[in-house]
C-alpha positions in Angstrom: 0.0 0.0 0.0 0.7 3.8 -0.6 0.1 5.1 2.8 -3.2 6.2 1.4 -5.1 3.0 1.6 -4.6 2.1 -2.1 -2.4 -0.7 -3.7 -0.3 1.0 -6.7 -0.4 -2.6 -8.6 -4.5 -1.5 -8.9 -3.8 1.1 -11.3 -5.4 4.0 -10.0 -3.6 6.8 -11.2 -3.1 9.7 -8.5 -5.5 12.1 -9.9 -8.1 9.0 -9.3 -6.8 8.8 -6.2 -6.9 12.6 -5.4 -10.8 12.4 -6.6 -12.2 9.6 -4.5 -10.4 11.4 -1.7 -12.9 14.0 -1.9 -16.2 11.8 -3.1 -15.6 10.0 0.0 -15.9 13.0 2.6 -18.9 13.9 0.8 -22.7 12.4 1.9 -23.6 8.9 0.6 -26.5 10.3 -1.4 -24.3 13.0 -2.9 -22.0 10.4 -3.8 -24.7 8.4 -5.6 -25.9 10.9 -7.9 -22.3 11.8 -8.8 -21.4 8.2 -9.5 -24.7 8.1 -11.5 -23.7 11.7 -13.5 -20.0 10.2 -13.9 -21.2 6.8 -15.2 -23.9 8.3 -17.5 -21.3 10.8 -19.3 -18.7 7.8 -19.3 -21.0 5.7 -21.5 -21.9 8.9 -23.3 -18.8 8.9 -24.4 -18.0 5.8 -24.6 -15.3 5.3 -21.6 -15.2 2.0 -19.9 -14.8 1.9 -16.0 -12.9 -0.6 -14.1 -16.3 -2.6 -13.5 -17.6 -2.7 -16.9 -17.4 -6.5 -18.7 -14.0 -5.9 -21.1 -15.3 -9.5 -22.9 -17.8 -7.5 -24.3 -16.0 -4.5 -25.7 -13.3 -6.6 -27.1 -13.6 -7.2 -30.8 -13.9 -10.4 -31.7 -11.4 -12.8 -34.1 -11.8 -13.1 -37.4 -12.8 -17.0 -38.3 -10.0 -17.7 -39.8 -7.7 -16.4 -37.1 -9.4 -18.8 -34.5 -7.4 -21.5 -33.2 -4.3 -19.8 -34.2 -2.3 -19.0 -30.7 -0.2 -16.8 -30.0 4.1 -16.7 -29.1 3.9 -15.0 -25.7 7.1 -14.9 -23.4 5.7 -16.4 -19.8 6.3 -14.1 -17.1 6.0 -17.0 -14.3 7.2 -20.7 -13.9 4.7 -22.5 -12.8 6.5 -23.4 -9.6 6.5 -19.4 -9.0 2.8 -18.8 -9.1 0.8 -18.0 -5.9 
């Protein structure tokens, strides 16, 4: 953790950071009807949030494509994982 109460391996950049800092010190039904107005213009123009379903937005393979996989250098052993 940061000191603030947020893991940097999240992603949440420190403007993010800076914002929910204030969000939170404000009333919970305030904070609805902001997270409503945020998400609304998001979509509006077409952002994704970290809680939207990226399966979706991802464009999907070409048929031929399929069953093609790809070189990828492994980052882990298998031994090293969790």
């Amino acid at each position: 953790m940061n000191g603030k109460g947020w893991k940097p391996e999240y992603g949440i950049s420190a403007e993010g950071i800076e914002v929910l800092g204030y969000l939170e010190a404000l009333p919970r039904e305030v904070r609805r009807e902001m997270a409503d107005a945020i998400a609304a213009l998001c979509r509006r123009e077409g952002y994704l949030s970290l809680h939207d379903d990226l399966s979706a937005a991802e464009p999907k393979a070409e048929p031929e494509a399929r069953g093609q996989l790809a070189k990828v250098i492994p980052i882990f052993r298998r031994s090293q994982r969790g």
